[in-house]
C-alpha positions as CSV (number, residue, x, y, z in Angstrom):
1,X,26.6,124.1,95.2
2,X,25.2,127.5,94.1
3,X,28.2,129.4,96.6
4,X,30.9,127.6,94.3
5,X,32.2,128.1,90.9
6,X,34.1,125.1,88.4
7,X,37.3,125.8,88.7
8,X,38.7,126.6,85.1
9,X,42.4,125.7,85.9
10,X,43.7,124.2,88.7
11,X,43.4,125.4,91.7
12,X,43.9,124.5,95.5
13,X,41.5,126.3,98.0
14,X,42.4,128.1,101.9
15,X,40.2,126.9,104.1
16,X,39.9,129.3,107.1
17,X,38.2,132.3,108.7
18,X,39.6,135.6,106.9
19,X,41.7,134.1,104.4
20,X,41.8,137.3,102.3
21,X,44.7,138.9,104.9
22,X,46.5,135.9,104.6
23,X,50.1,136.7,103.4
24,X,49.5,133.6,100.5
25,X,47.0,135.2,98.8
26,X,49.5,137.3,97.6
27,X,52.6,134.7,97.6
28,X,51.0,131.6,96.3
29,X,50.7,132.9,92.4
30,X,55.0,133.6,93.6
31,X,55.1,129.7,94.3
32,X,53.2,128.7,91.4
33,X,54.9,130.1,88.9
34,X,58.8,128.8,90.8
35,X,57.1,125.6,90.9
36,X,55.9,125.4,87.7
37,X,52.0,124.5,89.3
38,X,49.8,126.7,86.9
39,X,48.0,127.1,89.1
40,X,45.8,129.8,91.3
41,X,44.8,129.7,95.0
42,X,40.9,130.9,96.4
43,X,40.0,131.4,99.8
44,X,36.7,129.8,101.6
45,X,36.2,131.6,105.0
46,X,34.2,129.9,107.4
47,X,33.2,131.4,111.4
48,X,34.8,129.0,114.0
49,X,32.7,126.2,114.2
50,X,29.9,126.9,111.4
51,X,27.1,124.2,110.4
52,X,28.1,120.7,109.5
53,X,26.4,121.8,106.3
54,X,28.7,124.3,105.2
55,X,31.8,122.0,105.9
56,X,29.9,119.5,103.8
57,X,29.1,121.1,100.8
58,X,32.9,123.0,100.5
59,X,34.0,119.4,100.6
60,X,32.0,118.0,98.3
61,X,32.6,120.8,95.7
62,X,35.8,119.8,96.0
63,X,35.2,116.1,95.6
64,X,33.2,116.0,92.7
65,X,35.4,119.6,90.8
66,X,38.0,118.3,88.5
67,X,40.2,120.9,88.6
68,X,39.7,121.6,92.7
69,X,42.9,119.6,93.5
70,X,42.6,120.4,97.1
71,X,42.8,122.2,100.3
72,X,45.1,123.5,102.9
73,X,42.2,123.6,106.3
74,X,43.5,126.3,108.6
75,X,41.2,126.7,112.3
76,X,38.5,124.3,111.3
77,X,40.9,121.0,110.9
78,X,38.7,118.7,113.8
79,X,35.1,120.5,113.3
80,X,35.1,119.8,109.3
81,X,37.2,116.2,109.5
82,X,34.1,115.2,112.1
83,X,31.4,116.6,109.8
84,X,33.1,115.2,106.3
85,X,35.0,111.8,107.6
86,X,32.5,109.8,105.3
87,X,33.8,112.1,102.3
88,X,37.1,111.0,102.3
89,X,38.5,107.9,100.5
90,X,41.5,107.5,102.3
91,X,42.6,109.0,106.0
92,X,46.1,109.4,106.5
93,X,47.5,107.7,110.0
94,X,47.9,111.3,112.0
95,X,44.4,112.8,110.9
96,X,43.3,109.4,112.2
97,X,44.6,109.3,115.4
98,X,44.1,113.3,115.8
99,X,41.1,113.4,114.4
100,X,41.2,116.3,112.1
101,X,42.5,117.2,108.7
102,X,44.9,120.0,107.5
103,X,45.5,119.1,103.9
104,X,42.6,118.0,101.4
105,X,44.3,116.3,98.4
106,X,43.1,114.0,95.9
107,X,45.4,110.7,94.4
108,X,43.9,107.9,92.0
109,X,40.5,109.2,91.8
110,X,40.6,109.2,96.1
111,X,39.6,112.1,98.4
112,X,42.5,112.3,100.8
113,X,42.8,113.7,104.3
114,X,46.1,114.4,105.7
115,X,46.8,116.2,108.7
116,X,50.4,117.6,108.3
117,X,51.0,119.8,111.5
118,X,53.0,117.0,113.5
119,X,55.0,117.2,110.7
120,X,55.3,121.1,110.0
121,X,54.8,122.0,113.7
122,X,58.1,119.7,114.5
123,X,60.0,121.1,111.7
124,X,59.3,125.0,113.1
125,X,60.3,124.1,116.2
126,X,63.4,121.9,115.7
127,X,64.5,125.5,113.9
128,X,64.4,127.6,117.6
129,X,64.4,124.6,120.4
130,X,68.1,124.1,121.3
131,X,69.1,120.2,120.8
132,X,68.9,118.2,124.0
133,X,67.2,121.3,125.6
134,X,65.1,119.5,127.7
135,X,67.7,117.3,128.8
136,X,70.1,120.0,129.7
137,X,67.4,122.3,131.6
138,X,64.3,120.4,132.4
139,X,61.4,122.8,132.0
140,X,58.3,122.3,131.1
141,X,56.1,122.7,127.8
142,X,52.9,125.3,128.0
143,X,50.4,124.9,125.2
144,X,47.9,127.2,125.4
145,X,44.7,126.0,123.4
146,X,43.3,122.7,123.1
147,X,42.9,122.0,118.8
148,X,44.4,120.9,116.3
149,X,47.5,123.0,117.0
150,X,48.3,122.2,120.8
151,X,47.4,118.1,119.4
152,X,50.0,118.2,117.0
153,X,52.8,119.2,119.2
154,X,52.1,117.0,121.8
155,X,51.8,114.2,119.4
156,X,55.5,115.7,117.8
157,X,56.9,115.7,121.7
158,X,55.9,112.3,122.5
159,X,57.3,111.0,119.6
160,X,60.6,112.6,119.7
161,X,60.9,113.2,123.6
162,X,62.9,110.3,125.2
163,X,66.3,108.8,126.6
164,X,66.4,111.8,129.4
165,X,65.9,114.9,126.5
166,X,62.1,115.0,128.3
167,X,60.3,118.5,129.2
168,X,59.5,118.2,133.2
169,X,55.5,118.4,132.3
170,X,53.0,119.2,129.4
171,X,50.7,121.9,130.2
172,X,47.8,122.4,127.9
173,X,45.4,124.7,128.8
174,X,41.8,125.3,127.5
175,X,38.5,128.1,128.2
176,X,36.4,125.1,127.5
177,X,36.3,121.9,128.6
178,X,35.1,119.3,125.9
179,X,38.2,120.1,123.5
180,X,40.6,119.6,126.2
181,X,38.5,116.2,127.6
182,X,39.1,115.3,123.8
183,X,42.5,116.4,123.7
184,X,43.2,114.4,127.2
185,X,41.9,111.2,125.5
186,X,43.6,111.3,122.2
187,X,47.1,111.7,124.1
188,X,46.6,109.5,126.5
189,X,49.4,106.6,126.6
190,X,51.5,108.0,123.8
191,X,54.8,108.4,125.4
192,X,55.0,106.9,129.5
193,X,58.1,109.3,129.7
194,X,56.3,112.0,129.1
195,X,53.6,113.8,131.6
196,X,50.7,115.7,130.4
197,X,48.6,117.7,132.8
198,X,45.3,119.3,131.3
199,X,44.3,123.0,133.0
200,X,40.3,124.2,132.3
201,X,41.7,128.0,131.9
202,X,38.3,129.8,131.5
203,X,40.3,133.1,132.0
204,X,43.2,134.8,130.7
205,X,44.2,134.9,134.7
206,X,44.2,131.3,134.7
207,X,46.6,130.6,132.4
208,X,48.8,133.7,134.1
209,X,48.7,131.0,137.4
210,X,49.2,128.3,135.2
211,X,52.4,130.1,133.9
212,X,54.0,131.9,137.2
213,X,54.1,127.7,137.8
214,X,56.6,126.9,135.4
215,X,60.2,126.3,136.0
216,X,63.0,128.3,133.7
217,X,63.9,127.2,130.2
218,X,60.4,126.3,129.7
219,X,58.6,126.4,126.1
220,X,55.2,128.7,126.2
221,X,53.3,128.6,123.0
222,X,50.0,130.3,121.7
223,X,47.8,127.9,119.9
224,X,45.0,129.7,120.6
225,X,44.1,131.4,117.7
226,X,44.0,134.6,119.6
227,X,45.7,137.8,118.0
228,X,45.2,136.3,114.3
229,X,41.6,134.7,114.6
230,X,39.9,136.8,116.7
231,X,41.7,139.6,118.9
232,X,43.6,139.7,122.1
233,X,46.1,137.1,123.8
234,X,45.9,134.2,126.4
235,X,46.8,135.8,128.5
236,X,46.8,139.3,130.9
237,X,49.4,141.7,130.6
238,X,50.3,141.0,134.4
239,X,51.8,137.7,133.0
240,X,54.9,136.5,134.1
241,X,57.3,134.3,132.0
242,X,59.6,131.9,133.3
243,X,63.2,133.2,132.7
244,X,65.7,132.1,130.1
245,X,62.7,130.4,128.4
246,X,61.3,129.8,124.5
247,X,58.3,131.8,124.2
248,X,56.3,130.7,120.4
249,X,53.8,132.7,118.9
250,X,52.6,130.6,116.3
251,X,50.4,132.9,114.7
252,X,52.8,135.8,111.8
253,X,49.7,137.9,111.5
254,X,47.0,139.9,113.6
255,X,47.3,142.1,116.5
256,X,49.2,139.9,117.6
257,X,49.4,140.6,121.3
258,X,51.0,137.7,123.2
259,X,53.8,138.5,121.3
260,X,54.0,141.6,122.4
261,X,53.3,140.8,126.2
262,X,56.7,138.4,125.9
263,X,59.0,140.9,124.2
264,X,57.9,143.5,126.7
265,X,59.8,141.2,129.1
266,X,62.3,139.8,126.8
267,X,65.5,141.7,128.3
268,X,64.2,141.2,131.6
269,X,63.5,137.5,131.9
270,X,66.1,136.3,128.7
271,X,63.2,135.4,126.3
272,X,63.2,134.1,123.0
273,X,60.8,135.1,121.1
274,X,59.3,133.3,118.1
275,X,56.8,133.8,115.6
276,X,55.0,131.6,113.0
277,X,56.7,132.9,110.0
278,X,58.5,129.0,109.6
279,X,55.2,127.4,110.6
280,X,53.6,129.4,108.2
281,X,56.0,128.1,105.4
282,X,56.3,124.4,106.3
283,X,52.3,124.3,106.7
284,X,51.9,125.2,103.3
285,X,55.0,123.5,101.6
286,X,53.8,120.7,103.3
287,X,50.1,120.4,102.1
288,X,51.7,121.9,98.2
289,X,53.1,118.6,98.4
290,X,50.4,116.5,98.3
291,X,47.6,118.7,96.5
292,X,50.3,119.1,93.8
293,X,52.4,115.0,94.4
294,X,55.3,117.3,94.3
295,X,58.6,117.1,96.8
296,X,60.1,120.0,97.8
297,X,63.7,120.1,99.0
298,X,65.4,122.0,101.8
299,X,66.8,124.1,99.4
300,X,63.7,125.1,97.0
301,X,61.9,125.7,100.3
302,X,64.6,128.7,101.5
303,X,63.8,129.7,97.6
304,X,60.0,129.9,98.9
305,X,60.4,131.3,101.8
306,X,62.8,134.6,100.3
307,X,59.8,135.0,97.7
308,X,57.5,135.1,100.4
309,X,59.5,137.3,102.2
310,X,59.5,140.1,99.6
311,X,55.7,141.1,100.3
């Protein structure tokens, strides 16, 4: 464990890959003190898909640390829930059945894993997707990216999407093909009402065919990781939206270029553009939770999200 420190007061870890530009670094010590936590945040920055190894022993630190209360996992939710499910004392239903972890916690002297996003991914969009939008306009959903992201939504719209309020199809669209055979499996049979179709996108170009294919009022997301992660976009700058359609760039930092590609056309084809400021917010509110066996309201979460604001 020679790469990690005791923690000296309490303190919940950021799992991810440049954790350092993150906006909480700087708003976290803002929460703490408004939630009366006492305590501090430290980032552990991993590459995509790094050893089991290096999942392991982060976990285990935090295991066997008193004062390591937890983790929010950012871009490594499945690799480091496949390499550390043995670690954990107790798997929460969703990180079960998606087979990845987004929150690290620990309760009674258990190592918990908790993956949140069907929850906070559900809460962003019921913010920006009209009620009964599907049901009014029928388009379709795009999810662009095959992990832990793209899994939570579908698992959100197959849980909410029914009685007629039903998006025509569920794209999801990958550059490799294991994640989105994986993907395929764990949605399959989760809502009959609701069709899935799974696109092996090796090129941006592909998903620009897979998107000229959609009919208006459709939802396009980035779940990528592209433009925060690692540069560029999904897609080529000779994309075409559907109109009148919800365009969702989950991602509130990095270059941030998909976004840009939609609000080039946003006039043009009658786009709404999001970003992932909310998502951002109910990610980590939601995971505070736990590490911390705190509830925040509605109310104290606007309180969080002003604070955060002000950097």
């Amino acid at each position: 464990m020679a790469r990690y420190e005791k923690a000296t007061q309490p303190t919940m870890y950021f799992i991810g890959v440049t954790t350092g530009k993150s906006s909480i670094m700087k708003v976290f010590p803002k929460w703490s003190k408004e939630l009366g936590l006492g305590a501090v945040i430290k980032g552990i920055d991993f590459k995509p898909h790094s050893p089991a190894e290096a999942y392991r022993e982060a976990v285990t630190f935090i295991k066997e640390d008193p004062l390591s209360l937890g983790a929010l996992v950012t871009t490594h939710k499945i690799d480091l829930f496949r390499t550390c499910r043995d670690l954990f004392d107790y798997v929460d239903p969703y990180a079960e059945q998606l087979g990845e972890v987004s929150s690290i916690s620990k309760k009674d002297g258990k190592l918990c894993a908790h993956a949140k996003d069907p929850i906070s991914s559900g809460l962003a969009l019921r913010k920006f997707v009209p009620e009964n939008f599907w049901g009014q306009y029928g388009g379709d959903v795009m999810l662009m990216g095959a992990g832990g992201s793209t899994l939570a939504m579908s698992i959100y719209f197959a849980k909410v999407c029914k009685g007629g309020n039903v998006p025509g199809k569920i794209y999801i669209t990958n550059r490799s093909e294991p994640r989105l055979s994986s993907a395929k499996e764990i949605l399959k049979g989760l809502n009959p009402e609701v069709s899935f179709e799974f696109c092996y996108n090796p090129k941006p170009e592909d998903n620009d065919a897979t998107l000229k294919s959609l009919k208006p009022h459709s939802l396009i997301v980035n779940a990528t990781g592209l433009g925060k992660d690692a540069p560029g976009s999904p897609l080529t700058d000779n994309a075409e939206f559907p109109k009148d359609s919800l365009v969702w760039e989950i991602n509130y930092r990095g270059d941030l270029i998909f976004a840009r590609q939609a609000k080039a056309q946003q006039e043009e084809k009658n786009l709404h553009v999001e970003m992932g400021w909310d998502y951002f917010i109910y990610g980590w509110t939601q995971v505070i939770e736990e590490v911390f066996h705190i509830t925040i309201d509605a109310k104290k979460i606007e309180r969080l999200s002003e604070l955060a604001g002000q950097d």
